[in-house]
C-alpha positions as CSV (number, residue, x, y, z in Angstrom):
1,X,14.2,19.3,23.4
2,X,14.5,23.0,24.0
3,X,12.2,24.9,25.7
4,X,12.5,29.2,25.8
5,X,14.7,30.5,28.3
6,X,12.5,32.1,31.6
7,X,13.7,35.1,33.8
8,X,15.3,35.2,37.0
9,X,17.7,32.8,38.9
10,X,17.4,29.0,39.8
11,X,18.8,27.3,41.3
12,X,19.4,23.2,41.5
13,X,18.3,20.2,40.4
14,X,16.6,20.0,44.1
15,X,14.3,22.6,43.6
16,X,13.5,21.6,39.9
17,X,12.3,18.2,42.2
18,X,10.0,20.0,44.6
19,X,8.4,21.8,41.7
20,X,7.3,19.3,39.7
21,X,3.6,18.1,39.9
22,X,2.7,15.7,42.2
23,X,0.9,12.9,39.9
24,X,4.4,13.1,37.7
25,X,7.1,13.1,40.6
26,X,6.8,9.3,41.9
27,X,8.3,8.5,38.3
28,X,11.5,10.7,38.5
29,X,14.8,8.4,39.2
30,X,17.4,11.3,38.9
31,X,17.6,15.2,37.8
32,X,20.5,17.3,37.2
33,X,21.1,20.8,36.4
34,X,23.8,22.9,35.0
35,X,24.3,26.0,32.6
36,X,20.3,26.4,32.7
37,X,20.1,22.6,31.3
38,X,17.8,20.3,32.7
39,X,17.9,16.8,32.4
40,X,15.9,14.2,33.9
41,X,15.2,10.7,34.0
42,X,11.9,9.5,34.1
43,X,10.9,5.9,34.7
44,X,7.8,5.1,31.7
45,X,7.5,1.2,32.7
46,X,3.9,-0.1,32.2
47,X,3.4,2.9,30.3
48,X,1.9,2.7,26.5
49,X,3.5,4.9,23.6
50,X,0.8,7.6,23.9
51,X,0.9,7.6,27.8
52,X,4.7,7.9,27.7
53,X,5.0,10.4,25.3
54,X,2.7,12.3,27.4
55,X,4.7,11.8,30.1
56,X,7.7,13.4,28.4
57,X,5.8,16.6,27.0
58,X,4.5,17.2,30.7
59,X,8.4,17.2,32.2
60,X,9.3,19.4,29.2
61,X,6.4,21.9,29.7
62,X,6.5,21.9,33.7
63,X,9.9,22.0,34.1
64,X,10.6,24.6,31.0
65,X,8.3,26.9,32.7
66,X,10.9,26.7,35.5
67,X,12.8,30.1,36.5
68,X,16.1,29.9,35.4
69,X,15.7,26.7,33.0
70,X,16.4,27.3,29.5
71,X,16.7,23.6,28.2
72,X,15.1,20.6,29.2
73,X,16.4,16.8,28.2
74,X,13.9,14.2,29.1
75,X,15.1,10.3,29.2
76,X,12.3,7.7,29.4
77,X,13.3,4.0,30.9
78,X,11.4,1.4,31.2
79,X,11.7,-2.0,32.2
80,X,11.2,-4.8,29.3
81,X,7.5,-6.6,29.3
82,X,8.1,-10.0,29.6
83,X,5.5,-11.3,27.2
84,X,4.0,-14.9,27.0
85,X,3.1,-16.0,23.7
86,X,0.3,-18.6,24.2
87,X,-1.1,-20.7,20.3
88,X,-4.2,-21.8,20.5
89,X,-5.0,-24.9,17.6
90,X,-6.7,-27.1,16.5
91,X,-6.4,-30.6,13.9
92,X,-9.8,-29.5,12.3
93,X,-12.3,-26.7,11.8
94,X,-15.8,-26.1,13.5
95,X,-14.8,-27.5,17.4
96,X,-14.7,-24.0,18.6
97,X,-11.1,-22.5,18.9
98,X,-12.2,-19.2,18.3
99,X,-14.8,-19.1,20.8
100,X,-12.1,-20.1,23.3
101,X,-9.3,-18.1,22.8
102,X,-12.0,-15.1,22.7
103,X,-13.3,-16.1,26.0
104,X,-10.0,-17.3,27.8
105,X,-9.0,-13.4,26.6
106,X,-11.8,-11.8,28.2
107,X,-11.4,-14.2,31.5
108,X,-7.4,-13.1,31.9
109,X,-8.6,-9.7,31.4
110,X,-11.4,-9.7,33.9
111,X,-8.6,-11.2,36.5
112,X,-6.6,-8.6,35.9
113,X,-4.3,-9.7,32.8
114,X,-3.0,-7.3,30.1
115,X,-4.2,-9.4,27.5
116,X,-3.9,-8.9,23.5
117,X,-5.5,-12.0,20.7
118,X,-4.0,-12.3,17.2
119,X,-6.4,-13.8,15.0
120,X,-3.9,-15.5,13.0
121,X,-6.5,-17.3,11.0
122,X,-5.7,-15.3,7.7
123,X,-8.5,-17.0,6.0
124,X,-11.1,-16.8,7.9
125,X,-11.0,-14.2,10.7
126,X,-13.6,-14.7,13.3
127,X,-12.6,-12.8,16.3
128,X,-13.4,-8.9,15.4
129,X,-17.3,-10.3,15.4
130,X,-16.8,-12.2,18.8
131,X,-15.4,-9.2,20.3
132,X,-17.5,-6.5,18.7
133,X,-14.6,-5.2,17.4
134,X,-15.7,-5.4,13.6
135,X,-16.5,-1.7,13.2
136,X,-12.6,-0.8,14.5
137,X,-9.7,-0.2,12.2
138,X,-6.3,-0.2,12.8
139,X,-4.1,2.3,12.7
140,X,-0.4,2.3,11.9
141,X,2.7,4.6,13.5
142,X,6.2,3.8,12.1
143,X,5.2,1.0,10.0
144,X,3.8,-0.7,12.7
145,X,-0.2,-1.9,13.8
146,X,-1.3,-0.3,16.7
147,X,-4.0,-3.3,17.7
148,X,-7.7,-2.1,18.3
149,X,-9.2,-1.9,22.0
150,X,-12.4,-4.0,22.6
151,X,-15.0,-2.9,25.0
152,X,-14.0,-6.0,27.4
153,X,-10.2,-4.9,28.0
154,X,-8.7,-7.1,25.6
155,X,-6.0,-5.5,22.6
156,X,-6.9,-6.9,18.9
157,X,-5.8,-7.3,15.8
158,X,-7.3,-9.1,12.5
159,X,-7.5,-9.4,9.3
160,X,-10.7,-8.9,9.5
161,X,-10.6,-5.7,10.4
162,X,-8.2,-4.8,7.4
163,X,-10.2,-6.0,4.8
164,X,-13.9,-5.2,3.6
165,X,-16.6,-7.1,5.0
166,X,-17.3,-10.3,3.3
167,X,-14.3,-10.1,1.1
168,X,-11.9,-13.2,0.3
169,X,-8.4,-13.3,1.4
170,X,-6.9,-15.7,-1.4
171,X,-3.3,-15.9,-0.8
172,X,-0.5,-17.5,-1.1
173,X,2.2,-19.1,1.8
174,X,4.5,-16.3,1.6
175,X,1.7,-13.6,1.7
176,X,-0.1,-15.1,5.0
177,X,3.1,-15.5,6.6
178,X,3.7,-11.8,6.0
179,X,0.3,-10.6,7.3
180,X,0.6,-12.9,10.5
181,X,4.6,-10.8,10.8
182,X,2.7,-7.4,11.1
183,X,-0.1,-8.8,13.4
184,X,2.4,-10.2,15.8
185,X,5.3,-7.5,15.5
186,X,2.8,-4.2,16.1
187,X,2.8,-2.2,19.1
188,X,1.2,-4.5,21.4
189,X,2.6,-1.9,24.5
190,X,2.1,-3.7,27.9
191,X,-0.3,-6.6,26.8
192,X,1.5,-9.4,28.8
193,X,0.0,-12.2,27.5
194,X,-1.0,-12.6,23.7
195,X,-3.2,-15.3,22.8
196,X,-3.1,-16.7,18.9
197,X,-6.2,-17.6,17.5
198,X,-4.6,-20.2,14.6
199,X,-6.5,-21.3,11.8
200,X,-7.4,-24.8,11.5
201,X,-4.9,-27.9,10.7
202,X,-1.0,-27.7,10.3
203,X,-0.3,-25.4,7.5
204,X,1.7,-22.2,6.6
205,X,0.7,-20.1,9.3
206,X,1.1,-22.7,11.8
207,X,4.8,-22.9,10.6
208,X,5.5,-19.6,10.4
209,X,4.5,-18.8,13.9
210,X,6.1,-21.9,15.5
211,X,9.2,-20.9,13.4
212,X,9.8,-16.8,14.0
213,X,7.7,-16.4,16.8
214,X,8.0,-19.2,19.1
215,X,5.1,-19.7,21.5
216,X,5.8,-19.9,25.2
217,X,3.0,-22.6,25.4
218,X,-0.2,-23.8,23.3
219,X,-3.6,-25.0,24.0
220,X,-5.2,-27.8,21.7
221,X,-9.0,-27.9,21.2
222,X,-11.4,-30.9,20.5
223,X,-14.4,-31.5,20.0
224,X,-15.4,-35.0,22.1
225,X,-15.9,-37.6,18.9
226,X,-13.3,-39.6,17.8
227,X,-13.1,-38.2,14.6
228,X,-11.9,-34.3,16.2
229,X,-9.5,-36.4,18.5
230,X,-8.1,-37.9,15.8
231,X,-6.8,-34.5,14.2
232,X,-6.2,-32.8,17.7
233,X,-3.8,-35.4,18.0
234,X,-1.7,-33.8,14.9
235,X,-2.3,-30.4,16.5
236,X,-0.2,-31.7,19.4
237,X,2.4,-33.5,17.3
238,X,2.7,-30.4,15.5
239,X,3.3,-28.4,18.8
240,X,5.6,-31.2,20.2
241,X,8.0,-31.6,17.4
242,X,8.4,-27.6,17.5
243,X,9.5,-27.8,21.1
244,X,6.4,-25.6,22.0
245,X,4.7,-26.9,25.4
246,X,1.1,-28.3,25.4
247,X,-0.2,-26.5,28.2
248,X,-3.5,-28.6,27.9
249,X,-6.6,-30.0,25.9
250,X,-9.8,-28.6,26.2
251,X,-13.1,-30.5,25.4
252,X,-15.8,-28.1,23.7
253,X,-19.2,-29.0,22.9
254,X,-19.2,-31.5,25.3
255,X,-22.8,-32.3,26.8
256,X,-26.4,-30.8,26.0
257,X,-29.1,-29.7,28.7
258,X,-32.2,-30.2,26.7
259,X,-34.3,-26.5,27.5
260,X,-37.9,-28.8,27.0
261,X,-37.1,-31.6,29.4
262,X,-34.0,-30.7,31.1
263,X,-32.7,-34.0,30.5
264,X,-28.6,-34.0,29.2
265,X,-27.5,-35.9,26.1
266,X,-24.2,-35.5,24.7
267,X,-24.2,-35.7,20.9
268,X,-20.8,-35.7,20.3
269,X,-20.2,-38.2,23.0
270,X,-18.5,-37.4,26.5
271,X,-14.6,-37.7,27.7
272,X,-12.9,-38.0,24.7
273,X,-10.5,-35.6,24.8
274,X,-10.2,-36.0,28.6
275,X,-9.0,-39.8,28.0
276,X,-7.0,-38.3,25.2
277,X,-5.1,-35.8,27.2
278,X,-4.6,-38.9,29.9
279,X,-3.5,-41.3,26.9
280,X,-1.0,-38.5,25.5
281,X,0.6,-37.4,28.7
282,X,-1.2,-34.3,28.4
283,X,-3.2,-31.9,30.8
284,X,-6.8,-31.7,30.4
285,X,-7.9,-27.9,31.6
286,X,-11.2,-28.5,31.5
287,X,-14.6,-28.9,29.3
288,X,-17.1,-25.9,27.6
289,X,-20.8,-27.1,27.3
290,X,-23.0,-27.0,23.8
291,X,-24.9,-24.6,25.3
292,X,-27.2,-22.0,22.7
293,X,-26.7,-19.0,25.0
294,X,-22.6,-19.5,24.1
295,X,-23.8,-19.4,20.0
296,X,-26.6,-16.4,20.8
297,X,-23.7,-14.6,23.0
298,X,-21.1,-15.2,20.4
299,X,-23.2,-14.1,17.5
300,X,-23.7,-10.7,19.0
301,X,-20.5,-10.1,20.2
302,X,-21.0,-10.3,23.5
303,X,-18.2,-13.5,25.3
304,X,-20.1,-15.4,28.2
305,X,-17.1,-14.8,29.8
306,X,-17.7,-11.1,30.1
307,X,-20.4,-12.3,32.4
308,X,-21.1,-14.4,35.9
309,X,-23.0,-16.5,34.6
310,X,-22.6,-20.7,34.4
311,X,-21.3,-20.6,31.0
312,X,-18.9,-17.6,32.0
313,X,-17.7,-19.9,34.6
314,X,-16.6,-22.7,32.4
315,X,-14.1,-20.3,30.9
316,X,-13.1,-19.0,33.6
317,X,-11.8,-22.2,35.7
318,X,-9.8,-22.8,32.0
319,X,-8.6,-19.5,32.0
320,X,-7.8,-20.3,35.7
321,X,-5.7,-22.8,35.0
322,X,-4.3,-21.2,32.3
323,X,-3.1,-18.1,34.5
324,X,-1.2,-20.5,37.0
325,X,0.3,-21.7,33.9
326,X,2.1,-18.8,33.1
327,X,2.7,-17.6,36.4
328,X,4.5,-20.9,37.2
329,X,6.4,-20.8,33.5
């Protein structure tokens, strides 16, 4: 881009690097100058579209307003995000996926992750209410979603923020796997990690995203009772026959601490989908209590794992584990 010609004589591309402003010059990997033409090369890595186009205006202002420049070329480079793709299932509805991949995302984010979460169930999109992200719209740039930012550090994008409140999605195979192609292919910048909230079972979705977008790992959750396991056990099939590691199983709902008389029960029984995980070959990351301050928290939009709190830190040894996971695949 062009920028007006200025009085007087410059000069080289040494001076053009002295002059430019302090907070901008780490970024600079080469500048040359000839005939009044500037050109540098600027490295934008770890920046977002915004930042980086900011980043290109500021070289085009500050060195423009040079003596002696009369064009300036800018070149952004930046070095390719190495993103994980991590699916989070389940055989059956109601054991809680939601609430984990919701958590696990605001644990990776709290440690320091760049995290984004694709709520991929179409049908029933849970994740802008348990990231009080409901009252956030996307917008769009070159046909493509730019994903929401929740108050916890954690990139999203649903269908539920698309489509009015209460409304019913009633679609077809083709139509889902379409809106789950926009979710996953918008500008997701330099989220490192994206975790896929996946609806229920081992439907159209499911094959769509194992198909075209190939996670680098997924995470199966159960409730404890035989009847979850049962259905988990497809969810892993599923995942297995695609080629797509099972990072782990995790046990939700598993044990009760009475608030009266302190006493634990577990009413969905205890260890199942540990001895599952065992049985299968499988890792078991670890188990999430029934606990009514998870519910109240989720209700309100407000993760436990935004807090320190003992049922923060039941997500957060998963997420634990789930962080040397990647680092290690």
């Amino acid at each position: 881009m062009g920028i007006g010609p200025n009085s007087g004589a410059m000069t080289t591309a040494a001076d053009i690097e002295q002059q430019l402003p302090e907070n901008i010059a780490p970024r600079i990997r080469s500048v040359r100058f000839a005939d009044g033409v500037a050109t540098l090369v600027a490295d934008a890595s770890g920046l977002a579209r915004a930042a980086a186009a900011e980043l290109q205006k500021r070289l085009e202002e500050s060195v423009g307003a040079m003596d002696g420049v009369s064009e300036v070329r800018v070149a952004l480079m930046a070095d390719k995000i190495s993103r994980k793709i991590v699916a989070v299932g389940s055989g059956k509805g109601g054991v809680g996926k939601s609430t984990l991949t919701a958590n696990l995302a605001v644990a990776l984010a709290r440690a320091g992750r760049k995290v984004g979460v694709v709520d991929a169930d179409i049908y029933g999109p849970s994740q802008p209410m348990l990231l009080n992200a409901a009252d956030k719209r996307p917008m769009a740039e070159d046909q493509q979603l730019i994903p929401t930012e929740s108050e916890f550090g954690v990139k999203l994008l649903s269908m539920g923020q698309l489509v009015a409140p209460g409304k019913a999605i009633a679609w077809r195979g083709p139509m889902t796997g379409s809106a789950l192609g926009q979710l996953m292919d918008a500008q997701w910048d330099d989220a490192e990690v994206l975790l896929v909230d996946l609806p229920p079972g081992t439907g159209d979705v499911q094959l769509t995203m194992l198909q075209k977008f190939k996670p680098s790992g997924a995470i199966v959750v159960s409730t404890p009772q035989d009847l979850a396991l049962i259905d988990a056990t497809r969810a892993l099939d599923l995942f297995r026959s695609a080629g797509v590691p099972v990072i782990g199983l995790v046990e939700n709902m598993a044990g009760y601490l009475c608030p009266h008389c302190g006493q634990p029960s577990d009413p969905f029984g205890s260890g199942g989908a540990e001895a599952a995980a065992r049985a299968l070959g499988e890792d078991f990351l670890g188990r999430i209590p029934l606990a009514m301050e998870i519910r109240v928290a989720s209700d309100v939009g407000q993760p436990p794992a935004a807090n320190d709190g003992p049922q923060g830190e039941a997500f957060a040894r998963i997420a634990d584990r789930l962080a040397a996971w990647l680092d290690s695949a």
